[in-house]
N, C-alpha and C positions, 0 to 999 in steps of 0.2 A: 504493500500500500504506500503510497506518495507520501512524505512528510507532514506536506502541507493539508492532508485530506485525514489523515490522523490528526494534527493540530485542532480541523476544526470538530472532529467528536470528541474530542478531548474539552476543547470548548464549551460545547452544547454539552453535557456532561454534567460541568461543573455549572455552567449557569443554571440548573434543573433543580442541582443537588442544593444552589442556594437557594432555589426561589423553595425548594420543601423546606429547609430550617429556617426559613423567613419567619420570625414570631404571628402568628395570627392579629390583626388588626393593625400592623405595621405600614407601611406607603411600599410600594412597586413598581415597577414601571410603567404596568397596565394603569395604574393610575394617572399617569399624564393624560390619556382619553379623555378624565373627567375631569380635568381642571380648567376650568373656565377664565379665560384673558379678560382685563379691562384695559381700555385706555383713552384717549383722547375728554379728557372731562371737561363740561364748559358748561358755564352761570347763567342762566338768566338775565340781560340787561336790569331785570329790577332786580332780581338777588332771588328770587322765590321758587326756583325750578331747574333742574339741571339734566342735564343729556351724558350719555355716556356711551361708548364704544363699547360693544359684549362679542366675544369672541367666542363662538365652542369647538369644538374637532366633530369632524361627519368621518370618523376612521375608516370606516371601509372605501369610501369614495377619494382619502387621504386631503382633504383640505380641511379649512376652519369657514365657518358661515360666521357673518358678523350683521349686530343689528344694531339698530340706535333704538336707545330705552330712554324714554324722558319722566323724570321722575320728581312730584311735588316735593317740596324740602320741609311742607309742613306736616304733611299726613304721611310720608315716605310711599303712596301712591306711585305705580308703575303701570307707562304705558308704552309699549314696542311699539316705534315709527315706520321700522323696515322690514322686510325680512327677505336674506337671501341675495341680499344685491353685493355681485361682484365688485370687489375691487372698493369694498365700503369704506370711507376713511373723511376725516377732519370734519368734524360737525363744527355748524360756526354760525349762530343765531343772528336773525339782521336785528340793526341800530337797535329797533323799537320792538323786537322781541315776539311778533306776529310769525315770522316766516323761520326756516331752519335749511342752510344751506349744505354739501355735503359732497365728495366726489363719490364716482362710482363709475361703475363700465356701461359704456351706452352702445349697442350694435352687436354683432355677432361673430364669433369665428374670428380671422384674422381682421376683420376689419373694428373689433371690439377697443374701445377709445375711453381710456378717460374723461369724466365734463365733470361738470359741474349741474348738482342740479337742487332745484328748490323745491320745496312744500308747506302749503301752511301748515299751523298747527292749531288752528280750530277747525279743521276736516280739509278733507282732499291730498290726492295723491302728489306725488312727486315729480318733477319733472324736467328734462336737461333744458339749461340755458344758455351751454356752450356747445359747439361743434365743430372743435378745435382738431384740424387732422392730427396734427403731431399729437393730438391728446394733453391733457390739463396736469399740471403735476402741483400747484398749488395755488390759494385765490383768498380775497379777502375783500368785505362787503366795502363799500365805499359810503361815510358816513350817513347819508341821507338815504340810503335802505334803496335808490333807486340804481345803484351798474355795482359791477362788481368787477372788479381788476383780478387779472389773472394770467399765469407764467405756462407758457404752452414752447415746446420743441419744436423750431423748425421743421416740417416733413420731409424726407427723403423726395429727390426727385421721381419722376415716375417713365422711366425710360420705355422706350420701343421695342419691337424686332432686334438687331444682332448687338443693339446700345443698352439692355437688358445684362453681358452678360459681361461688358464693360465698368466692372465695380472696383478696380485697383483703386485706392489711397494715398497718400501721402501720410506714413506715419511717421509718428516723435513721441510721447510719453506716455500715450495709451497700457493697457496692459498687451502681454502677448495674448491675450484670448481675443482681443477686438477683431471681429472681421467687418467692422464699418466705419466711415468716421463718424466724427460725432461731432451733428448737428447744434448749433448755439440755442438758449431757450431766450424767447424775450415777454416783455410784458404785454397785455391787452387787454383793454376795458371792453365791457358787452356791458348795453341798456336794458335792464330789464323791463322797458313801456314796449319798446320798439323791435328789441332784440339785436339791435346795429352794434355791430365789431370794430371796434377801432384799435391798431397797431399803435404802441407807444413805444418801445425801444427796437432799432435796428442796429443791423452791423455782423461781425465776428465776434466782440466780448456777449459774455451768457451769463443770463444770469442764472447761482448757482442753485442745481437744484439736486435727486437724489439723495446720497448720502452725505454732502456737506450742503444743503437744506438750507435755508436761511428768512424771516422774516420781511412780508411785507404790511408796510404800517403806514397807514393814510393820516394827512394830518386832518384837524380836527372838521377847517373849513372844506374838507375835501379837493382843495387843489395843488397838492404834493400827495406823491409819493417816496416813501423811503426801502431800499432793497438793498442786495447784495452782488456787485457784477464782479466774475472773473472774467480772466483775457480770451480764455475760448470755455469750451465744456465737457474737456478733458478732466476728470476727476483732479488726477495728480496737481495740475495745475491751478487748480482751485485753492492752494495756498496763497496766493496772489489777489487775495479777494479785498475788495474796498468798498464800503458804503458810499452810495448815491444817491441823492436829493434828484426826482424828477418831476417838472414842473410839467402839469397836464394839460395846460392850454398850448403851451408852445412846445412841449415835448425836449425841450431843456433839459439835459441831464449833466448834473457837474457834483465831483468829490465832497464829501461834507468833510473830510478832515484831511491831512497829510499824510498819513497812512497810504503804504501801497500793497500792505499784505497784511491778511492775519486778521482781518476786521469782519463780523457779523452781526444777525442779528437789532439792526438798528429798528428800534419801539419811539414812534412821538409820544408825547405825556398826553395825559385826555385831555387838559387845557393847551397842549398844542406848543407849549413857550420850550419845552426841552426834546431831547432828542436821547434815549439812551441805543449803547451799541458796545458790543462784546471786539477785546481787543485781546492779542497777547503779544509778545516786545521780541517778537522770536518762534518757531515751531514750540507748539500748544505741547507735543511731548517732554519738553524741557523747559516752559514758559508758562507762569500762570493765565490762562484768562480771566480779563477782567471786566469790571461793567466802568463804563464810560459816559461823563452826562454831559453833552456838548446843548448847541441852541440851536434852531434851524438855519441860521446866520453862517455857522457852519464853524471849523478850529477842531481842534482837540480834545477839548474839554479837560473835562477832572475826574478820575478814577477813584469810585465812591466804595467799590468793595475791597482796597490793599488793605486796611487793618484785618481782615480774615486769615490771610493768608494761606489761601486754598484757593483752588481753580475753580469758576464758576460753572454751574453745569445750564443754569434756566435763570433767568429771572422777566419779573412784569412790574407795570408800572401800578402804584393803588392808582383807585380811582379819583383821589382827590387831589392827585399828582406829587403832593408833597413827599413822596417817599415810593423807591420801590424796595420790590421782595426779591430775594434770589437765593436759589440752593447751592450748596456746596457739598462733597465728600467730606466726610470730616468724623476722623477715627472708624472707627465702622459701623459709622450710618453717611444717611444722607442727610445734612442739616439744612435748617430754613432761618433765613436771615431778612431783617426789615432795617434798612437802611434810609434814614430821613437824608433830605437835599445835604440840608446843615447837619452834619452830625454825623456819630458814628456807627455802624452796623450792631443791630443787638440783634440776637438768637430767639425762634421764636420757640416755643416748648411745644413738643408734639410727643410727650413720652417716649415710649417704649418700640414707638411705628419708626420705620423708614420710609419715607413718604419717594413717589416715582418724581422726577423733576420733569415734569410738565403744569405750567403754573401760567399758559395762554389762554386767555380768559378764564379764566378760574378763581381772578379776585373780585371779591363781592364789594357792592357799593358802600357798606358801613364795616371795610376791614373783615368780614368775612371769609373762608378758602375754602374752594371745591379741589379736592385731593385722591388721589389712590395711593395707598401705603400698604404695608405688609410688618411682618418680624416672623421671627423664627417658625416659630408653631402658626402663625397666622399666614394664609395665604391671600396673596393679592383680591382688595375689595377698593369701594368707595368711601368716601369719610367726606366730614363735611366739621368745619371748622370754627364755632362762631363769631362773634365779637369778643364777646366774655371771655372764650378760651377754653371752652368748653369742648369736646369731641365728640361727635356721633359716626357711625359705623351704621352706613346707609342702605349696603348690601351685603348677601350673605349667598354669596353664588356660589362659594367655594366651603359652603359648611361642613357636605360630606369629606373632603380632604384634613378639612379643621378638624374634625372628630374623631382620625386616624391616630395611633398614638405615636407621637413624632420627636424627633430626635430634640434635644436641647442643646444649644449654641453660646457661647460666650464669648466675647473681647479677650483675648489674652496681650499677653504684650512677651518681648524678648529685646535683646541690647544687639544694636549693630555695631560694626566698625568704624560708622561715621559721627557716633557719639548720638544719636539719634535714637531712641526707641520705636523698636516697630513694632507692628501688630497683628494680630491675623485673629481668623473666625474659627472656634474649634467646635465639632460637632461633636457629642456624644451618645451613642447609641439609646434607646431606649433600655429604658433598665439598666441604666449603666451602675457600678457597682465601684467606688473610688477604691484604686489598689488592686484589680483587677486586671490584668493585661491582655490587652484588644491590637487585631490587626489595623494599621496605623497609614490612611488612604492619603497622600499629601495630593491637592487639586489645587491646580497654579490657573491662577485667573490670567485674563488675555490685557492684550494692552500695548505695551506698560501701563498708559495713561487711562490706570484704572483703578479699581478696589473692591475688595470682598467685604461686604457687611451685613449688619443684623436683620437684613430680609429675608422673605422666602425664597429660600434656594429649592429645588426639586430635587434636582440631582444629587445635592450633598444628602439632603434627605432620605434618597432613596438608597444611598452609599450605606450610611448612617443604619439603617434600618436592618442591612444585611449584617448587623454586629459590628461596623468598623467605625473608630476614632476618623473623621473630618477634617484637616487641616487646611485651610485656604490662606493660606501669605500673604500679606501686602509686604512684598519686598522693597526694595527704593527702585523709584520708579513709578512706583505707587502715586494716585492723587489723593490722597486723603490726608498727610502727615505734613502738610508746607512742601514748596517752593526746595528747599534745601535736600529733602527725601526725593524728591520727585526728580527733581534737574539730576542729584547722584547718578543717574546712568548714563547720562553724557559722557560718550568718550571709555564707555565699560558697560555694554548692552548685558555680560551675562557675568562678570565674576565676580561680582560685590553683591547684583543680586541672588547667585546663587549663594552667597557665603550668609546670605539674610532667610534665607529657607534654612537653610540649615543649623540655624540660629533659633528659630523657629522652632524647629522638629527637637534641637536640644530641650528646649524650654517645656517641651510633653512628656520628653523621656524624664527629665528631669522630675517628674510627679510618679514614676513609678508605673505609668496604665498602660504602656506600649510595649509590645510583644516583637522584640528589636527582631524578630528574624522574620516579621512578616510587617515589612514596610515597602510599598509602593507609592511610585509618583507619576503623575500623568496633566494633562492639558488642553487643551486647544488655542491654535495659534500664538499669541506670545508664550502663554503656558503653556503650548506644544514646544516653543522655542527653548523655554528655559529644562522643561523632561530632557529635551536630548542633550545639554548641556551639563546637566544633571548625573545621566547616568554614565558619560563621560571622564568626571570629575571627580563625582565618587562611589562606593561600592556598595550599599546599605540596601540597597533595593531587593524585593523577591521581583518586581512588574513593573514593567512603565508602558503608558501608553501617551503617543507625541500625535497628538493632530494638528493638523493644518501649521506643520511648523515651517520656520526659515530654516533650513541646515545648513544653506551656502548663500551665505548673505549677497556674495558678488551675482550668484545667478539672481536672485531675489530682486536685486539691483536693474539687472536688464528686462526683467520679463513682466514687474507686477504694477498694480497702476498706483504705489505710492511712493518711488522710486527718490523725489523730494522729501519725506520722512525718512526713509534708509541714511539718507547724506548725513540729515540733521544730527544723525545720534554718533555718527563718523567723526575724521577729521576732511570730508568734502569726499570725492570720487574715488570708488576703488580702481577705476583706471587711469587716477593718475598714480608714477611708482610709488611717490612718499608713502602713498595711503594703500597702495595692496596689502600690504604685512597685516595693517590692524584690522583688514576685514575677512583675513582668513584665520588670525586668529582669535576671532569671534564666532568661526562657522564651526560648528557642530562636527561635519562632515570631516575636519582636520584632524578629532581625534575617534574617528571611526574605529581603529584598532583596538581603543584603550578601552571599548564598551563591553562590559560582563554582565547585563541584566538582560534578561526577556525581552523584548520591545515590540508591539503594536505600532502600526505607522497607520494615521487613517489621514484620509484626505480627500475632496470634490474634483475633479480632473479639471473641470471648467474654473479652479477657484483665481480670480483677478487681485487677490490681494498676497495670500502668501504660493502662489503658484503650486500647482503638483511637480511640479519638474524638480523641486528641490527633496520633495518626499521620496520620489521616484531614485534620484540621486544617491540620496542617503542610505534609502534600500539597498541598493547595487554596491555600495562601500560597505556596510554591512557583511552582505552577502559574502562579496568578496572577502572579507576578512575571516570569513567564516563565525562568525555571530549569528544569535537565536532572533530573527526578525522576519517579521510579518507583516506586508504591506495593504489592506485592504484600503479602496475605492468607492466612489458611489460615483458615478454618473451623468453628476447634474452641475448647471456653475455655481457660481457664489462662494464664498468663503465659509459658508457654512449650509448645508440642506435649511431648506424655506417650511419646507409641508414637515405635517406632523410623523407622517408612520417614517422617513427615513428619520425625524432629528430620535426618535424612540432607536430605530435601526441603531445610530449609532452609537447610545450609551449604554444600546444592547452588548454590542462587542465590545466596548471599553470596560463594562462591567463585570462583563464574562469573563474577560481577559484576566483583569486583576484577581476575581476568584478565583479563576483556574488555577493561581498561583498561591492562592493566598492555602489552598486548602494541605 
């Protein structure tokens, strides 16, 4: 029998024998089926009703259906707006609170198109008011409830006969998976009396849309608007991003600040006299972002969240302008800050929840907050926040998960080498028993510019539940611990913060409850980066499993679309000489020999961020060294599978994996 064909009944085996010693009334991974998404939450212009985004999984069919629930905030009354509408996303109430506007897929088969479309909400159906070929990727009401402005993709031309099959390019910083260019996105106002389209920004710069997304904010009189243009609509290149002030009568578009990179996110104040807008002094992975209150006049302005000193993830303006709100990572939660014009950011208290940092329209007109949070045992619901300060917990979509009995999680902390305390999330099994020693699952979160904390985790949960200690790191690199934690990786992507994991994992062992011969470490993406760095470096391991990692940073360099963030964490190009040395002794792949654990390699073939070609790589250097390594695939792009039954697929295999090992 083939290695690899006994590897996987060995497998399948072991994930069998755990799912039988699974305690009864434990989480699973059959339970991700049932766990129900919220998101996009938004107010009522008067304050008295709110809407929410409800997501469930249709498993067999392998998609999620999403609805909009609008919900009284006095009697906690629910009523479902949609049902079933493709492609459902950004609910966004007009000025005066009558209508609810909303994207979704308008047409069929390939010609199915994002728009935009409206509904009242004292009866009648829904219906598009764009018919944007390129399709609608974001839009926001224009003060007087009558057009609505909106960011639509140029369309591909539509060639003939033998010019049909004439599609070469001109490529530059794309990913290697691109097989098109890519089209610029620009803005356009539609009337809702008349339904007339009018074109507001032309040219090659785009504005940004996708995954670096960005804010459009109408001023009060309705004739500005405020957005986000890069030079094309090239991902990578969207570091190059600057806020612009465009004037709607004459279509006037000029810079509100000096800034030529690094700028998002600009919000007018609801009386119209300020401008706020998300800045960092440098690539965001080694640079705080910050909030910035400039005037429509235009400058600089003054950066109102530096005493934090954390990275900004969300913030809005209140409604009575004098002050905005804005989240940050901070230790392991997500904190909520209110910062007045004059004055200094104070914290606002939300217990024991980690609130999600989506905070667009979601403040209410007397300081109010419409919110979705979680914690450990809690899974993601809606919360409603009031003046007083008071909490209520609006929905209860995920009770049967809440009622399972679920791992408990703590803050721990450990000592780095930069004098700096770090911290990570430890899960402990149900029933855990202190002095006890438990197989000990380390799970490196992606990133860098990220962090594990006290919300509902699934995954760790579900780890947790098969018997096993939880570790998740915030190594340096980290955004939750300041500016100094975070910037640490500049110039040393893996050996300070591996020395921070393993700082880490001392500080468990240290308590006596880890079963030192059954420690495994694993990832995805950055934490796929940092596993194979890991098991490289040192020997502690029974399993690792490395998804969607870098293993050879130089290929990383030529093939993926953020090829500008690779530089940033460097000292500039690995082709030029000075700098090849430091980015091969960053790659994974360099010490291929030196690797003595198990290893799982998983990865998307189509992934445009950390490419397959580097998984694929590191296999083959494995292989060749003669090393225990296993490369499994899924088929589809993206950086990570989108649909439910493959993202279950693959914590099926990473879990398996580590069990297999663990037993």
């Amino acid at each position: 029998m083939p290695v690899r064909s006994l590897a996987v009944l060995l497998m399948l085996f072991a994930t069998l024998t755990w799912a039988a010693a699974q305690p009864a009334g434990t989480i699973g991974e059959d339970d991700y089926q049932r766990l129900v998404g919220l998101a996009s939450p938004v107010l009522s212009p008067d304050g008295k009703a709110a809407v929410v985004l409800v997501s469930r999984i249709a498993w067999d069919e392998d998609r999620r259906d999403n609805e909009l629930v609008l919900i009284d905030l006095a009697t906690h009354a629910q009523r479902t707006l949609t049902y079933q509408r493709k492609g459902l996303s950004d609910p966004a109430f007009s000025p005066d609170g009558t209508r609810l506007a909303f994207l979704a897929e308008d047409g069929t088969g390939a010609d199915a198109q994002s728009q935009v479309f409206v509904m009242p909400l004292n009866g009648g159906d829904a219906h598009p008011v764009t018919h944007a070929k390129g399709g609608v990727e974001q839009f926001a009401w224009r003060p007087d409830g009558a057009a609505i402005a909106f960011v639509s993709a140029d369309p591909p031309p539509e060639p003939k006969g033998a010019d049909r099959f004439r599609d070469s390019f001109v490529f530059t910083t794309q990913p290697i998976v691109a097989r098109r260019p890519a089209h610029p996105a620009h803005l356009f106002l539609v009337s809702l009396r008349d339904g007339t389209m009018t074109q507001l920004t032309f040219g090659a710069q785009s504005i940004v849309t996708g995954e670096a997304q960005s804010t459009l904010s109408w001023s009060p009189d309705g004739k500005s608007i405020v957005f986000t243009l890069a030079p094309d609509a090239i991902l990578n290149d969207e570091s190059y991003s600057h806020v612009v002030l465009l004037d709607v009568a004459t279509r006037a578009v000029r810079p509100l600040t000096t800034h030529t990179a690094w700028e998002s996110n600009a919000l007018f104040s609801p009386d119209g006299r300020h401008i706020a807008y998300a800045y960092s002094d440098g690539d965001s992975q080694v640079n705080l972002v910050q909030v910035y209150v400039t005037t429509p006049a235009g400058g600089n302005g003054t950066p109102v969240s530096t005493p934090v000193d954390r990275t900004v993830a969300d913030f809005a303006w209140a409604r009575d302008s004098k002050s905005l709100y804005f989240t940050a990572p901070y230790d392991a939660t997500t904190a909520l800050f209110r910062v007045p014009l004059e004055g200094r950011p104070e914290r606002v208290e939300l217990g024991d929840l980690t609130m999600a940092p989506e905070l667009a329209n979601a403040l209410g007109p007397d300081g109010t907050l419409l919110f979705i949070a979680s914690s450990p045992k809690q899974p993601p619901e809606l919360f409603f926040r009031a003046a007083a300060g008071a909490t209520t917990r609006l929905t209860d979509y995920n009770a049967s998960i809440a009622a399972l009995n679920l791992a408990s999680a703590q803050r721990i902390t450990f000592p780095t080498s930069l004098g700096i305390t770090g911290d990570a999330v430890l899960y402990t099994p149900p029933g855990f028993v202190e002095g006890r020693r438990y197989p000990l699952s380390v799970f490196i979160h992606g990133g860098p510019t990220s962090s594990s904390t006290l919300g509902f985790d699934f995954w760790s949960q579900v780890m947790a539940a098969r018997g096993w200690l939880v570790l998740r790191p915030n190594y340096r690199g980290s955004n939750n611990l300041g500016l100094a934690y975070q910037r640490a990786v500049l110039y040393d992507p893996e050996l300070g913060p591996g020395k921070d994991i393993m700082a880490a994992i001392d500080a468990v062992r240290a308590r006596g409850i880890v079963d030192d011969s059954r420690i495994a470490v694993s990832g995805w993406s950055y934490g796929g980066i940092m596993t194979a760095w890991m098991i490289s470096k040192y020997h502690i391991w029974k399993a690792a499993v490395s998804g969607a990692s870098v293993n050879d940073w130089i290929t990383d360099y030529g093939t993926a679309d953020d090829s500008l963030a690779d530089a940033d964490l460097f000292h500039g190009s690995p082709f030029m000489s000075a700098n090849v040395d430091e980015w091969r002794r960053a790659s994974a792949i360099s010490y291929a020999g030196d690797v003595t654990t198990p290893v799982l390699i998983l990865s998307d073939v189509g992934d445009n961020r950390d490419p397959f070609a580097t998984s694929s790589m590191y296999w083959r250097a494995l292989r060749d060294n003669h090393k225990d390594a296993t490369l499994r695939v899924w088929p589809v792009d993206g950086h990570f599978p989108r649909d439910p039954v493959r993202t279950v697929d693959v914590y099926h295999y990473w879990l398996g994996f580590i069990g297999q090992h663990f037993q």
